[in-house]
LOPA-469664 format. One record per residue (C-alpha): residue in one letter; x, y, z. Coordinates in steps of 0.25 Angstrom, whole numbers, padded with zeros to 4 digits, always signed. Layout:
N
AXYZ/...
This chain:
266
X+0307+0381+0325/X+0320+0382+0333/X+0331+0393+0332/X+0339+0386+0324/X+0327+0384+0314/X+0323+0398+0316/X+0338+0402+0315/X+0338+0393+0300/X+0326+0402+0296/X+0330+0415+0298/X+0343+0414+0294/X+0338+0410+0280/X+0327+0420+0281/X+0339+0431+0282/X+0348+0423+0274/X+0359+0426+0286/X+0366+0420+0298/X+0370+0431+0304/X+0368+0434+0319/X+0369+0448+0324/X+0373+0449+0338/X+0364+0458+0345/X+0374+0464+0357/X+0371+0479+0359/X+0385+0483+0368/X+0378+0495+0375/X+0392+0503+0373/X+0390+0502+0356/X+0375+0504+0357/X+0372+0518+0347/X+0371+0530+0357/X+0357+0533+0352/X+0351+0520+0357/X+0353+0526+0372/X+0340+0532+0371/X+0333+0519+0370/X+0328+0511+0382/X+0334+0499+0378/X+0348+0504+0368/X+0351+0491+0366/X+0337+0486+0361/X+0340+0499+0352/X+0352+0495+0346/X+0347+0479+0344/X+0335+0484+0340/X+0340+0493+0327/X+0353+0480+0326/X+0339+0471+0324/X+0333+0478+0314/X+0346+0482+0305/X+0350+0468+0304/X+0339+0458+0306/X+0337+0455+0293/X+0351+0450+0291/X+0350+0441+0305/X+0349+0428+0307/X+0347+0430+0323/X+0351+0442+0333/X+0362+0436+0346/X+0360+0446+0357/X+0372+0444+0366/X+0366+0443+0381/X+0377+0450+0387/X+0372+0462+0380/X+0358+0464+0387/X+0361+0458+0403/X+0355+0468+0409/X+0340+0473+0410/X+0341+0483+0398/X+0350+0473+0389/X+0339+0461+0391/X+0327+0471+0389/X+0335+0475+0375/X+0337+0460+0373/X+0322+0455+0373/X+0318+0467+0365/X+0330+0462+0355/X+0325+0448+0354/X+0311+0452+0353/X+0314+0462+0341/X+0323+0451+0334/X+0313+0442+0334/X+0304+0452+0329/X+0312+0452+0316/X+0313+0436+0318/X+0329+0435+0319/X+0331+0425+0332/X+0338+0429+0343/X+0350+0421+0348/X+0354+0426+0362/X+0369+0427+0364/X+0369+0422+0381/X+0378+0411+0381/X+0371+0406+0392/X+0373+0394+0401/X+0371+0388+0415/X+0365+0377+0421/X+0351+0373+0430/X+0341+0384+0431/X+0351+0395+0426/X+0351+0389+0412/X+0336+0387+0411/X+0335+0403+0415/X+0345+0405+0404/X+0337+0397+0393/X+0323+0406+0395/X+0330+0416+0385/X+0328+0407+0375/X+0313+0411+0376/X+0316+0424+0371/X+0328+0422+0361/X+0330+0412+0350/X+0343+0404+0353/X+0354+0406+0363/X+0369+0404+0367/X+0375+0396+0378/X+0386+0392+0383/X+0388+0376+0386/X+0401+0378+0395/X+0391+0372+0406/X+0387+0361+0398/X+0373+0354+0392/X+0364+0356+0406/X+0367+0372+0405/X+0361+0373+0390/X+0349+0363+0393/X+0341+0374+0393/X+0343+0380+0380/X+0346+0367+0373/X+0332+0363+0377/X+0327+0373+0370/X+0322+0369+0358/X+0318+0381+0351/X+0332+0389+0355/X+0346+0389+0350/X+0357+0386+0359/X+0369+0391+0353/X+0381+0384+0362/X+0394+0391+0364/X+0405+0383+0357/X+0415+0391+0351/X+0416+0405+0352/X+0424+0415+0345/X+0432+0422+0356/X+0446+0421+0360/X+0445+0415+0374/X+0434+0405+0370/X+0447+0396+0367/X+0449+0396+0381/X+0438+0384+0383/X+0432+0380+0370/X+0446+0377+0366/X+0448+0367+0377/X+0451+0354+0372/X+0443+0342+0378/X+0449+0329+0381/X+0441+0324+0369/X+0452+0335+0362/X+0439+0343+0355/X+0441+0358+0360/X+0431+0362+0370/X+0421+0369+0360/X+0420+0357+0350/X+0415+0350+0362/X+0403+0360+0364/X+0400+0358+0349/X+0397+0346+0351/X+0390+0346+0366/X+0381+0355+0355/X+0378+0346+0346/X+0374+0336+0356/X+0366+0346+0362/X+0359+0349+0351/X+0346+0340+0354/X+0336+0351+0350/X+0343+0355+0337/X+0344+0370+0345/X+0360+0371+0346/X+0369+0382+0341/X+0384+0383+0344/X+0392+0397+0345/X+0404+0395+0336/X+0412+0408+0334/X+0417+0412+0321/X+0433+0413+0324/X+0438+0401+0320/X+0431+0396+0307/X+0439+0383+0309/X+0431+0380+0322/X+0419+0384+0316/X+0421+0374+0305/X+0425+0362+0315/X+0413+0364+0324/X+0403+0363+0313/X+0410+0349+0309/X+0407+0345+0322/X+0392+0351+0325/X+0386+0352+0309/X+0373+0354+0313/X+0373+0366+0325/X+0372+0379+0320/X+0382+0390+0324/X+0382+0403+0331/X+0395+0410+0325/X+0401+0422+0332/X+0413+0429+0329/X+0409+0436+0316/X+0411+0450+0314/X+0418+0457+0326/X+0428+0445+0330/X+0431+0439+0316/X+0426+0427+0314/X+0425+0418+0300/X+0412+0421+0295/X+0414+0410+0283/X+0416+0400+0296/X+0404+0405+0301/X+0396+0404+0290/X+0401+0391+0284/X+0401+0384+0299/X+0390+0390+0307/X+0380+0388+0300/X+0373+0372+0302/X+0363+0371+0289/X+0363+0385+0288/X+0359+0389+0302/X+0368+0396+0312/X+0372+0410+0314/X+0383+0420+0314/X+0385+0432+0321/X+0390+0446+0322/X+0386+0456+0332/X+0393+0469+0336/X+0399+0467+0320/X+0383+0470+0315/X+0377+0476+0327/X+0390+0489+0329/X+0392+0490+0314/X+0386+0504+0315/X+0391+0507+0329/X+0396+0520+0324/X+0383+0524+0315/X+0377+0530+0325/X+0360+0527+0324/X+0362+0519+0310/X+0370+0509+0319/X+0360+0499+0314/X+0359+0501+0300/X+0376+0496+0300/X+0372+0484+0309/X+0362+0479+0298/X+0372+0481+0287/X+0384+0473+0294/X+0374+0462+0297/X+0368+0460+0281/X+0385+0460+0280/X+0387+0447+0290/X+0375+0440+0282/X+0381+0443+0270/X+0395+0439+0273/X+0390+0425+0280/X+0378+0423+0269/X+0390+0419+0260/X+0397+0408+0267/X+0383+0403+0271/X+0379+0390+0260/
């Protein structure tokens, strides 16, 4: 079984497509959690159990754990949420060629599916791409403002720069193990890009905290049924001001985005 089988599984075991972000910012951590030997570990810990039942995967952000605490933090994460059975899809956007992206790929012994980013071409995803039994979400188009400063770039073919990594994707796609990240901003490149790659499911960011259409993401980001949608500081800070109930709020705003998505889904 892949991650995309697995992902198709627990997503009707849950009966959501929801993915909570898992990215603990030290600065918005609960003041009571300091005692702990690991506080972030604390805080993923009490975010795991107030929302798993409503998760379809947990997406730790790597830029959150690079250092020696924050990756002890991380494999105690991963190792909890697959104590719950919720895959785990590592946010690294990672990329490089020779050796370097073989070192890269070895995370994917310990989580479930992962992003990248193709700016450096097919050799610097080989690795992950091989992998038969991981996800490989590629970067494609993201929600951000300055992402329009290459993705946009229109080729001499005149496709923008981004429909072109749709289809680099689909290509790719040999092992039936490929994702694209497609942010939830603009609903009506959302839609194109599903025309152009029916069968690859998405990764849609942008809910919550930067706005995005949630109907798009929904009626576009799913490929029969599979892909995900994801919130993070929107679920995970929505009791940052109750103190050591901080949890209970975060389950609560989670159950909400299945909610709110469960009735676009078909």
């Amino acid at each position: 079984m892949n991650f995309f089988d697995h992902l198709h599984d627990r997503i009707r075991s849950v009966d959501s497509v929801v993915s909570v972000g898992l990215d603990p910012d030290p600065s918005r951590i609960p003041d009571h959690l300091d005692e702990y030997d690991l506080p972030r570990w604390a805080f993923n810990r009490r975010i795991i159990d107030a929302t798993h039942e409503h998760a379809a995967v947990y997406k730790p952000n790597a830029a959150f754990y690079e250092d020696p605490d924050g990756w002890r933090a991380l494999e105690e994460t991963i190792a909890y949420a697959h104590g719950k059975d919720v895959p785990v899809l590592l946010d690294a956007k990672r990329a490089d060629i020779g050796n370097t992206t073989r070192q890269y790929a070895q995370m994917l012994e310990t989580v479930d599916a992962i992003t990248v980013n193709p700016y450096m071409g097919r050799d610097s995803l080989q690795p992950f791409l091989a992998d038969e039994e991981s996800g490989v979400f590629i970067l494609c188009r993201t929600s951000n403002p300055g992402g329009a400063d290459l993705q946009d770039l229109t080729l001499e073919t005149g496709e923008p720069l981004y429909e072109r990594v749709a289809a680099l994707a689909d290509l790719w796609n040999e092992n039936d193990n490929v994702g694209l990240v497609v942010g939830a901003t603009k609903p009506d490149e959302l839609e194109d890009l599903r025309e152009q790659v029916p069968d690859l499911p998405f990764l849609v960011p942008g809910i919550g905290a930067q706005g995005g259409d949630a109907e798009a993401a929904v009626e576009y980001g799913l490929a029969d049924g599979v892909g995900l949608v994801n919130s993070s500081r929107g679920i995970i800070f929505a009791g940052e001001d109750d103190g050591e109930d901080f949890a209970s709020a975060s389950g609560q705003a989670a159950k909400r985005l299945k909610k709110r998505l469960n009735q676009y889904r078909k």
